[in-house]
N, C-alpha and C positions, 0 to 999 in steps of 0.2 A: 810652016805655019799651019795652025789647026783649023778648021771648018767648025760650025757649030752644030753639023751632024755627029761631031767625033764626041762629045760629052755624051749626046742620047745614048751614045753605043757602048762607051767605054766607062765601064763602073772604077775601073784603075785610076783612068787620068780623072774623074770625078773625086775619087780621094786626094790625088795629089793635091788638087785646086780647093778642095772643101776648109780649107785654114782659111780663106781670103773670105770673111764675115765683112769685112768694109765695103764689100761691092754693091753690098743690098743699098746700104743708105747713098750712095753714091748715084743709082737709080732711082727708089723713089723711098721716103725716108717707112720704114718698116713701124707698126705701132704692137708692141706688145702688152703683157697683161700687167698692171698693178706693182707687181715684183719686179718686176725690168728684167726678165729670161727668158719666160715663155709667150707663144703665143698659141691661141688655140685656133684650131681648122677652122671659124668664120674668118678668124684673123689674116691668117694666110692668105685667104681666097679671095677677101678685101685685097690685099698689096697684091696678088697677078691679077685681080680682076677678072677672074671664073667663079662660078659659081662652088659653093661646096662641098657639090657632089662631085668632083673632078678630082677634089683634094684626097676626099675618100678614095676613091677610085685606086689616084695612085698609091694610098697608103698600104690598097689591099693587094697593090702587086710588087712594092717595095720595100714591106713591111721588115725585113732586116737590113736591108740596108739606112733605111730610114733610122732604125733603132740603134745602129753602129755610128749612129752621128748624134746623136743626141735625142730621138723619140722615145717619149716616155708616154704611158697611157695610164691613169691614176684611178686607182678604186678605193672604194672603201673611205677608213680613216683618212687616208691620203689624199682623196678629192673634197671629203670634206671640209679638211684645213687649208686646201687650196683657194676652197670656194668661201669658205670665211673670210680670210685672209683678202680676198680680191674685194669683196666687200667693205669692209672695213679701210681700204686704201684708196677706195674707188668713191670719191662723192657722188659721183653718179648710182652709182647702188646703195645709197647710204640708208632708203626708206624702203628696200627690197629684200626679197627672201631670195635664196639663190633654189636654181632650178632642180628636182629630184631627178638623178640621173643615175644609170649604173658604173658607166666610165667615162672618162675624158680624154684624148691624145692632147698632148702640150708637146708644142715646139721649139728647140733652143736655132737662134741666129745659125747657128751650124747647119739645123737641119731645112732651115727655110732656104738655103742657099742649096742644099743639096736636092728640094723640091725644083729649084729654079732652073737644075740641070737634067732635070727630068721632064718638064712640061713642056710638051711639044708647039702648044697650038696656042700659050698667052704669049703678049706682045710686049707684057713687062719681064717674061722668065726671058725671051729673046733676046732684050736688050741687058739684062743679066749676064745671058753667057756671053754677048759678045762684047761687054767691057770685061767681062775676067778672064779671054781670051786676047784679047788686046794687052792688058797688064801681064799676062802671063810671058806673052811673047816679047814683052819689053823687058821681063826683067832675063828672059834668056838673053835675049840678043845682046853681045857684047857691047863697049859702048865705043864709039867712033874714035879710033888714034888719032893723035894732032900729027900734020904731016911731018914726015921725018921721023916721027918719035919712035916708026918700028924699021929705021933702018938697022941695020946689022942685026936685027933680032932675028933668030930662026924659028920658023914656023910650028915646029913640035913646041919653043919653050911659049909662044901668043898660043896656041891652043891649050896648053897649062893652064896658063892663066884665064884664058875665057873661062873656063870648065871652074877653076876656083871661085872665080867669084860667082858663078852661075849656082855652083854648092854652098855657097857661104849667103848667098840670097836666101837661099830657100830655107837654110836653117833659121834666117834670122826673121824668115815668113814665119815658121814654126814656132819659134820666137814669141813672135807675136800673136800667134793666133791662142797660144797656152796662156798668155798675157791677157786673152781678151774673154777666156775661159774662167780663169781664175778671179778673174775681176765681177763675171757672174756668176761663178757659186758664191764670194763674196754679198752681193748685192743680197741673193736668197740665202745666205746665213743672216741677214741682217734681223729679218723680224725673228726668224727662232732665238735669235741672243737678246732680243727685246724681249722676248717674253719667258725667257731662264732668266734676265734682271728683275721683272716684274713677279714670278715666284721666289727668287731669293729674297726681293725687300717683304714679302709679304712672309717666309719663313723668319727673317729677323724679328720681324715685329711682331709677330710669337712667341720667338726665342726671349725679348723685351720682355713681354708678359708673365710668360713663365719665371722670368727672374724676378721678377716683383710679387709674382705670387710666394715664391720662395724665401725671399726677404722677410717679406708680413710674415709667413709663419716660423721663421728665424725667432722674429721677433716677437712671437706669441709662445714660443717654447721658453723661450727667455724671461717672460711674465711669467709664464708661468713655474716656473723653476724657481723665483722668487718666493710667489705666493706659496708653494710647497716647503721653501725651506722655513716663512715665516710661518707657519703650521707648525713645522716643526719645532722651533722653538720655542713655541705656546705649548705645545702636548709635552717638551719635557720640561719648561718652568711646572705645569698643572699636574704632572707625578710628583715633583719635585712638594709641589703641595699636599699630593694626598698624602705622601711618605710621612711627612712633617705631624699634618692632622691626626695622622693612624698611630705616629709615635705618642702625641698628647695625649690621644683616647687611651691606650693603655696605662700609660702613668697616671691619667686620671684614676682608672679604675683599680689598678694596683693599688692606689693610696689611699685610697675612699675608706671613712668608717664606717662599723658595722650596721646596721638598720635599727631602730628600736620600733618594739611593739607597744599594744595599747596601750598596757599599764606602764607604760615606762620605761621597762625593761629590752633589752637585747633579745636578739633570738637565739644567740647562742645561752646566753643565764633561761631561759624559760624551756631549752631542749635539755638543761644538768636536772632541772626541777623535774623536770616530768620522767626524767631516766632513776629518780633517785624512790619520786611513788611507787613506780611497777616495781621495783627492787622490793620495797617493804610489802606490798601486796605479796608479794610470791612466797619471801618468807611469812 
């Protein structure tokens, strides 16, 4: 049977036991942030009831092991969408700016149990380890034969089976606790998939747009291809006239008689008169 000095000391059997997330709320119920995943260091230190400086403390001497469980510490863009996010889900900060900070530690169920195996001197990490030591021992401990029922059985083949089911517990602890994992990155894919559906209806209704501006000018190329080709049928009817006009003007003027002058006469009879004077002057 384990002591609850054997956790403080042994970071080993603290792994084996870090899957059993249920034990928190089975003590006193845990309150996370907005997301349902994390909680951050005031949060923590609310549920052992220490102050926050205790929670620092140990983060700064078990800062990987803490991060092999689930500690995360967020900068940057990454705290800011944090801190929106928590805002935005939180009616309680509904009329609040969130705090300017450089980082934040956030803690998953995983790792707040793996604080609980750590802190020595709260009264809620206490009763922490000595229900998951309790549970732990239970589910080793074989469970009680009905009498008779290990007669003739030999000893090697009941130690078989203790050891079986004691393996097949633990995997189905495993089981669970990847169960209890999955169920919260779920939870925190929830709003980034809310807000990949809120930019795709807003990319469709763009896309909308863009098709109807498309349309109109389908439908303007189309007017206008009309009104081009009626031009054109006008500009070849109006050759078709000049053709006709230019043929007239010539045949007019081809057939036209000749001019007469003052006296009466043609132009051509008054240039034979005048060529026929110079003739007799010359002779």
């Amino acid at each position: 049977m384990y002591v609850d000095s054997v956790l403080l000391e042994s970071r080993s059997l603290r792994g084996e036991l870090s899957h059993r997330v249920e034990i928190l709320d089975k003590v006193k119920a845990l309150a996370l942030s907005p997301d349902g995943v994390h909680a951050t260091t005031p949060e923590v230190a609310e549920y052992f009831e220490v102050d926050p400086t205790v929670v620092n403390n140990l983060l700064g001497r078990h800062r990987e092991e803490l991060e092999s469980n689930g500690l995360r510490v967020l900068r940057g863009a990454e705290l800011q969408e944090y801190q929106n996010l928590k805002l935005r889900l939180s009616p309680a900060n509904a009329n609040s700016y969130p705090q300017r900070r450089a980082q934040l530690a956030v803690y998953t169920r995983r790792t707040v149990l793996n604080v609980a195996m750590l802190l020595r001197d709260s009264p809620v990490a206490q009763r922490v380890r000595a229900l998951l030591l309790d549970v732990e021992e239970a589910h080793r401990r074989p469970p009680a034969a009905e009498p008779g029922a290990d007669e003739g059985c030999r000893p090697a083949a009941r130690e078989s089976c203790a050891y079986g089911r004691r393996t097949l517990e633990r995997r189905v602890g495993a089981v669970e606790s990847a169960v209890s994992e999955i169920g919260g990155v779920l939870r925190e894919l929830g709003p980034v998939v809310g807000r990949m559906s809120v930019r795709l209806e807003r990319m469709d209704r763009r896309l909308e747009w863009v098709d109807r501006r498309l349309d109109e000018m389908d439908r303007r190329m189309v007017n206008t291809e009309c009104v081009v080709s009626a031009m054109s049928q006008r500009m070849a009817a109006m050759g078709e006239d000049v053709r006709v006009l230019r043929s007239d003007v010539d045949r007019f003027v081809r057939w036209s008689p000749p001019a007469e002058g003052p006296d009466g006469g043609t132009d051509d009879c008054r240039d034979d008169r005048r060529h026929r004077r110079r003739r007799r002057r010359g002779h």
